[in-house]
Every structure is written in structure tokens, then in C-alpha cells.
N, C-alpha and C positions, 0 to 999 in steps of 0.2 A: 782680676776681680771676679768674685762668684755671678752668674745670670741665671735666671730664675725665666724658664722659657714660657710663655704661657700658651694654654692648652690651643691647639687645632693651627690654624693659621695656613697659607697657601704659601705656594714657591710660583708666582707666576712669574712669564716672561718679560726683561724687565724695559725691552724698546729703549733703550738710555743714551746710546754710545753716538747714534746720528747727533743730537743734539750737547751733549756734556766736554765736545772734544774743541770747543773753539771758547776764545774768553766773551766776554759778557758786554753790549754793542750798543751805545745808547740812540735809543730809535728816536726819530725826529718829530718835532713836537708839531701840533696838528694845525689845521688851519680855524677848528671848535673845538672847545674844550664841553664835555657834560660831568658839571661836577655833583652829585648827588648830597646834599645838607642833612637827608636824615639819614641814621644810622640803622641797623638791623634791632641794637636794642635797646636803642630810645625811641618814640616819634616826635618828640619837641625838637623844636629848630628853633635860636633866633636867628633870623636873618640880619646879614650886620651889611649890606651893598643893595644897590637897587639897575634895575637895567638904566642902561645908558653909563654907567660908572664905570672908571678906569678903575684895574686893578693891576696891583705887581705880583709876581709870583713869590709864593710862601706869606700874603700880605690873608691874616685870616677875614671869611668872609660871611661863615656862620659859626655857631657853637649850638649845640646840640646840649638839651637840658636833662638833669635829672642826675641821681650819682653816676650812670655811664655814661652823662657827658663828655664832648672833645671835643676839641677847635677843628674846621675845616677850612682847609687853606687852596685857593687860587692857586693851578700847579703853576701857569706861566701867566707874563704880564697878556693885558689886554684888556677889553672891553668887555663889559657884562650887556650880552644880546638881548637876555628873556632869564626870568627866575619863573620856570611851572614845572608841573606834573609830566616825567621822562621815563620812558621803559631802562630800565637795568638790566644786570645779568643777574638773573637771580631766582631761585628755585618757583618762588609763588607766582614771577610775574606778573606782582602788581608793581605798578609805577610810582614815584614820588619827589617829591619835591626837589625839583634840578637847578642848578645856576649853570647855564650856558657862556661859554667865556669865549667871542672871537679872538684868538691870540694876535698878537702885533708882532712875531719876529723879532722882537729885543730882547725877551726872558730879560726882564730888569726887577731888580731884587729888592724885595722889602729889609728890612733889616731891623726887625721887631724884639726878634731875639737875640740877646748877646752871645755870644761864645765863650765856655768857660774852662779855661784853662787845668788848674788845680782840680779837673774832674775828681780825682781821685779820694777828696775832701771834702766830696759834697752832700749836704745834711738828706737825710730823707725824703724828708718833706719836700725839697726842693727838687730832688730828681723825681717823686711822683708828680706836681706840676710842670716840671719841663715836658714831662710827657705829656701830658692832658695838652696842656697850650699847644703841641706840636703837631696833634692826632695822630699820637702814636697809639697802634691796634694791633693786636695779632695776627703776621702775616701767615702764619700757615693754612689759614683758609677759615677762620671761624670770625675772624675781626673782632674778637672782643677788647674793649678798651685796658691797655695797659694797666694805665696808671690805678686802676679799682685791684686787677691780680696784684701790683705792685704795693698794694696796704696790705695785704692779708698778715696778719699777726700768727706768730708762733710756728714760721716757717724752719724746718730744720735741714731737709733738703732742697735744695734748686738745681734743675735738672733743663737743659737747654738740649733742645729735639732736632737734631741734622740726622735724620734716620731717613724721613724721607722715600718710602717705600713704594708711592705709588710707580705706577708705570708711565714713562714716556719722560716722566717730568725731572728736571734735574735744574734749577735754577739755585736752590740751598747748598747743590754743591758745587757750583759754579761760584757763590756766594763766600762758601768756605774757602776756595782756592786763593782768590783774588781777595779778597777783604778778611784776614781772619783778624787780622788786629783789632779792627772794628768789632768782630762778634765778640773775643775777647775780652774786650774794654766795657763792652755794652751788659754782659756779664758782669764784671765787676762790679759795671753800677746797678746791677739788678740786685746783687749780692749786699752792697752797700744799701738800698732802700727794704731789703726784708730782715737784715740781720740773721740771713742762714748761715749753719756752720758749716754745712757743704756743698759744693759745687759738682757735677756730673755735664760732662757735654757727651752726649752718643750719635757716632756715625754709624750707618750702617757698613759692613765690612766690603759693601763693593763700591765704597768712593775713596781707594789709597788715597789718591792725591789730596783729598781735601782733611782727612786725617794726617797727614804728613804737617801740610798746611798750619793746620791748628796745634800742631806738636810743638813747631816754632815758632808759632808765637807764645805759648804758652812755657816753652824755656825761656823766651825773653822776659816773663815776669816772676819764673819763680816762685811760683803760689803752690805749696803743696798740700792746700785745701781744696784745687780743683784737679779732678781724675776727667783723662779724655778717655773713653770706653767706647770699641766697637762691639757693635750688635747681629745677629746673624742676618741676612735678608729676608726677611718674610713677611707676605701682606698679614693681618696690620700690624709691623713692627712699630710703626711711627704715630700709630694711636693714641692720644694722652696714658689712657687706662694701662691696654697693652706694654707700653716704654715704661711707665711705673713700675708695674708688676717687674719687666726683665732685669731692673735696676735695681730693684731696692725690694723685689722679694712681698712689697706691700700690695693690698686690694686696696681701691676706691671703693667705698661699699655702694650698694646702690642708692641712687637718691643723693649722694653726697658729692664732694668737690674733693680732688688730689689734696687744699690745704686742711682738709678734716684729719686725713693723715701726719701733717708735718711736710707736705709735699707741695711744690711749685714749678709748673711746668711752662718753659716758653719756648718758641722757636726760635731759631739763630736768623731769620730776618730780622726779628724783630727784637733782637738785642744789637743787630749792628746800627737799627731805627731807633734804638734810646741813647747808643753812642752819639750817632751821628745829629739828633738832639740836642744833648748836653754839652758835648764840647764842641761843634760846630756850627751850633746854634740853629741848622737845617731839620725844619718840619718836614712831616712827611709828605710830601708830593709828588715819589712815585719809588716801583719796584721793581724787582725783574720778573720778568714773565718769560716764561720756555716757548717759543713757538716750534712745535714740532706734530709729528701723526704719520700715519699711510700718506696723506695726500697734501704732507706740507712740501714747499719746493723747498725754501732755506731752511733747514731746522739752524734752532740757534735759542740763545736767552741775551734778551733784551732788557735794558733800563729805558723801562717807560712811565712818560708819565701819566699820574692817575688823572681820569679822562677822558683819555686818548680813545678814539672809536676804535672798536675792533679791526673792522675793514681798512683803517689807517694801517694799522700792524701788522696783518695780513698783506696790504699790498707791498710795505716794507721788506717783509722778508718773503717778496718773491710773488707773491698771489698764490691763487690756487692752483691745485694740480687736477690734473684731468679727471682724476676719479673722485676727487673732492663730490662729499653730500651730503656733509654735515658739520659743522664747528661747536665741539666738546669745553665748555669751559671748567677747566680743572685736567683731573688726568681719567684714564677709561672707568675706574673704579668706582671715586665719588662726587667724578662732574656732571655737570648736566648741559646740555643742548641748548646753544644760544639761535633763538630763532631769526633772530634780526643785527647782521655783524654793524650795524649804526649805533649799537649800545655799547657803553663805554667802558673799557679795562679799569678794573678800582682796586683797592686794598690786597681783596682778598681772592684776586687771580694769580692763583698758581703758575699755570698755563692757559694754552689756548691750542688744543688741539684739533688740524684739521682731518676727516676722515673720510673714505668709502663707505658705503652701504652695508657693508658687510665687514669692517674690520675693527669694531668697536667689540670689544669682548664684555658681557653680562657684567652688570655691578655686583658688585657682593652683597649677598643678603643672608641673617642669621638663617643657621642650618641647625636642627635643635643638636641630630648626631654628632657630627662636629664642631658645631661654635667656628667655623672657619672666619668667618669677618663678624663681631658684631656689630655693626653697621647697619643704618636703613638712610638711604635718602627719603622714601615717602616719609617714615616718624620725621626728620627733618622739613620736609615740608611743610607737615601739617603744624609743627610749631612756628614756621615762620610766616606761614600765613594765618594763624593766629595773634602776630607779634603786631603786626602789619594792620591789622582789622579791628584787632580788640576782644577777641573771642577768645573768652580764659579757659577753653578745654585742654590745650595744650600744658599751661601752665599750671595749672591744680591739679591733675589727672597723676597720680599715681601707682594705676595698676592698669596696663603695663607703666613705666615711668618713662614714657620717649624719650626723654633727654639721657637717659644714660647708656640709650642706644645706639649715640653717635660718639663716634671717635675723631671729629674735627673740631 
């Protein structure tokens, strides 16, 4: 298949192997759950529980209003401590509106959703609400709600993103190894709810195993309207924009959205999160997170649930190491610095990198010369802390257009 490289790009180092070489470890569930009820880009919540109330896990507990509404679900049974205002991990560091869930050690299961067999059957409409009711979101770090990408009209290609370029972080392809059925199937039903004519899933070319992985499943169904294509290594290959462009030759133009082209892009978490929805009936209540860095003791990737304190994860895989001084949430590039490891792993943690003072390498930032990352966390910032406040410079602002300055 022809790729279409796009212009500049970095070959950095890629820190992968400590962490990517063992399978995927479900960490144990905490003794507080912090579940956050508003999302990054709603701020309505209802709230559906009150402290003092038992909950069961996947039993929802808010929904969050507005067309990017989504159910939030209790990851494990227990008790509702306190519903207030909780620090997150999150670039603006404002705090918001948290359900604190003492767990009870039973993980005793709601059973709200049914499980649906004849997935492959299933109308539209139906698999965009499975997802809404499930809170299924974009895991590869942006959390935007599925099920709104999943209406987009007049899609022709869908393009599922196991590229995966940052550094350190390997949890998508620990995900492809062990689960490719699931991203598969979850695919199909993405396919199923846009009516695209074709399918694309890109690995980057240094995860063999997880491309082998996905070869067989994808001979067990026999679709020759979906092509597996690897991609060369390069930061940002795993870009929305970027992966576009090396697939399909097309630009997002500025200001616009992949489905302005005919184009739809999701990640392979979050098509194993719409399988594992639909025909399992299992909301989303947690992921895997990469715990690795200079100063992690166990690197590894974990199934955690969404949550879970950091420092819980941390002490799970080992604590910290002597040169630890700092905790990266995400990977070196477009994470940012969790001040306080009491805030809770959610959605849209990648990883959880711990570091030395010295061995975080500079995030990428647009170079005019060479366009090497288009990338900004500040423009990121500054629109989520306008999202968060209500301060519409962010989002009216068109010259520059910060939003299509990020590639997460």
C-alpha cells in the first residue's frame, strides 16, 4: 500500500522494551475510588447517587449532559463516601466535581446492560447508544466521547490508530497482542455504526508481535475491506492529522475535523471499549496504563481501574526508585507533571511515567523550519482551561486556531 510521509517529524528514542515484554496485569482495586462526573467537554452532570449510598460496579452513577454527554459508572462495588470538588490529572488543574467510592472488596456487578450476542447485526443507532450508556471515550488521550464521532455522516474511510509513537508508552500494543479480537470486532462495529467503505488499522513497524497478532484475527474474519498497514516509526506518526495524511494521502484542513474529508479516526483501545460494550455488556470502568520511566521499579502495563489513585499503582508496581522526582502523566512528549500521586488514573492515562530530574527529554513544540511536532501542550491548555471556566477565547479564536495544533 502507497504512504504518503508527512513533512519533518523526529526519530527519537523509543524506551519501549523495559515495559512491552511482559502481558498485561490487572492491578488491584483500591481501598477509594475518585471518580470524576464531569467530563473535559461537558460541564453538566446529573448526578444519579448521594453519599452514604451503596453502589455496584458498572451500576451508572452520573451522566453528564449536553450532545457530548456519557454515563459514568462506579468502577467497583461500595459505598459513596462524599460527592465534591477533587483535583484530577489534568493539564489546568482545576478541580471538579468527584464521587468518592469506599470500595467493599466484593466488585459485585450491576447488570444494567445486556450482552448482545448477534453483535454483528446490530442497527446503528444502537451501537451509538451502547456506547453513550457505557462511557465509552477516546482512549488515546483526548477522551472525546465516542458515540458523537460515531454519528458522523458520510464517512468513507475509518482508520483505527495502533501507531502509538510516543516514548516509553506501549499499553496499545500490549493491547493488540493479547486482545486483538476485541479490537477487531470493535472495528467492525465502528464500521457497522458509520457505513464506511473502508477500513485501515496502522501499526507502527516496531510492534511485530502486535501486527502478527492482528493479522490473525483478521484472517479469521475474512474482510477484505479491511487492510492492516504498518507505518514507519516517527514522532508524531500517531497523530490524528499526521496518520491521515501517511494513509490516505489527505489533509485535515485547518480549522476542520478528519470527517470533513470522508475520514474517521479512532484508537484500537477504544474500539476494543465499544466491543467489549456491545457484546459484553461491560461499561467502561477501566484501562491499561503503562507504568514505566528512569525511576520506575516494575515497568509493566496494567488493567486498572478508572479511579484508582496514582500512588495506589505506583506502590503496585514496585514504588518508587531512588532517583524518582517526578510522575509524567502520559509519555515524555505530551504528558504533563502530576503534582500530587493522590489524584486518580482515568480514561485518558496513557501511562504513568516515573522520572529523575534530569531524564525527561523537552516536549515537542512547532519548529517553523521544520514542522518536527505540531504539537503544543500550552495551546492545549489554554483551551482546557477555558473549557473548565467558560472563557470563550479558546474556542472562537481562530488566528492562530489552537485546536489544530494538537495532535491528541
Amino acid at each position: 500500500m502507497k504512504l504518503w510521509p508527512f513533512r519533518g517529524g523526529l526519530r527519537l528514542p523509543q524506551y519501549k522494551t523495559a515495559s512491552s515484554q511482559s502481558a498485561i496485569v490487572p492491578a488491584p482495586i483500591p481501598p477509594r475510588l475518585v471518580i470524576p462526573l464531569q467530563s473535559t467537554w461537558t460541564q453538566e452532570a446529573q448526578v444519579l447517587v448521594a453519599a452514604g449510598e451503596r453502589v455496584l460496579t458498572g451500576q451508572p452513577i452520573a451522566r453528564t449532559g449536553g450532545e457530548h454527554g456519557v454515563a459514568v459508572h462506579a468502577t467497583s462495588s461500595g459505598v459513596i463516601a462524599a460527592i465534591e470538588q477533587h483535583p484530577i490529572p489534568h493539564p489546568s488543574g482545576i478541580p471538579v466535581l468527584c464521587a468518592l467510592i469506599d470500595t467493599d472488596g466484593r466488585d459485585e456487578w450491576d447488570t444494567a446492560l445486556p450482552a448482545i450476542d448477534d453483535y454483528r447485526h446490530c442497527a446503528p443507532a444502537l451501537i451509538r447508544q451502547r456506547s453513550r450508556d457505557s462511557g465509552i471515550v477516546g482512549l488515546g488521550g483526548a477522551a472525546f466521547p465516542s458515540a458523537v464521532k460515531l454519528g458522523a455522516s458520510g464517512i468513507r474511510q475509518l482508520v483505527l490508530n495502533g501507531v502509538e509513537c510516543e516514548p516509553y508508552i506501549t499499553c496499545d500494543d500490549r493491547l493488540m497482542q493479547e486482545r486483538p479480537e476485541r479490537v477487531v470486532g470493535g472495528l467492525l462495529l465502528m464500521r457497522q455504526a458509520l457505513g464506511a467503505d473502508e477500513c485501515l488499522i496502522a501499526v507502527e513497524d516496531n510492534k511485530p508481535n502486535a501486527f502478527i497478532a492482528l493479522q490473525a484475527a483478521l484472517a479469521a474474519i475474512g474482510d477484505a475491506t479491511i487492510r492492516l498497514v504498518r507505518v514507519p516509526s516517527r514522532y508524531p506518526a500517531g497523530g490524528e492529522r499526521q496518520l491521515i495524511y501517511t494513509l490516505t494521502g489527505k489533509e485535515v484542513p485547518s480549522g476542520g475535523l478528519p470527517a470533513d474529508i470522508g475520514v474517521l479516526c479512532h484508537n484500537v483501545g477504544t474500539a476494543a471499549a465499544v466491543y467489549e460494550a456491545v457484546v459484553e455488556g461491560r461499561p467502561l470502568i477501566s484501562r491499561v496504563v503503562t507504568v514505566t520511566g528512569p525511576a520506575a521499579v516494575r515497568h509493566g502495563n496494567y488493567e486498572v481501574r478508572l479511579g484508582t489513585p496514582m500512588a495506589e499503582l505506583i506502590r503496585f508496581s514496585g514504588g518508587y526508585g531512588e532517583q524518582a522526582q517526578r510522575l509524567i502523566m502520559g509519555g515524555p512528549m505530551m504528558g504533563f507533571t502530576i503534582g500530587d500521586d493522590r489524584t486518580p488514573s482515568l480514561n485518558p492515562a496513557t501511562a504513568c511515567c516515573s522520572t529523575g530530574r534530569h531524564k525527561r527529554p523537552p516536549p515537542a513544540r512547532p519548529a517553523p523550519a521544520s514542522a518536527a511536532a505540531p504539537a503544543t501542550r500550552p495551546a492545549r491548555r489554554v483551551y482546557y482551561r477555558s473549557n473548565f471556566t467558560g472563557t470563550p477565547v479558546a474556542r472562537t479564536s481562530s488566528k492562530p486556531n489552537i485546536m489544530a495544533c494538537s495532535t491528541a
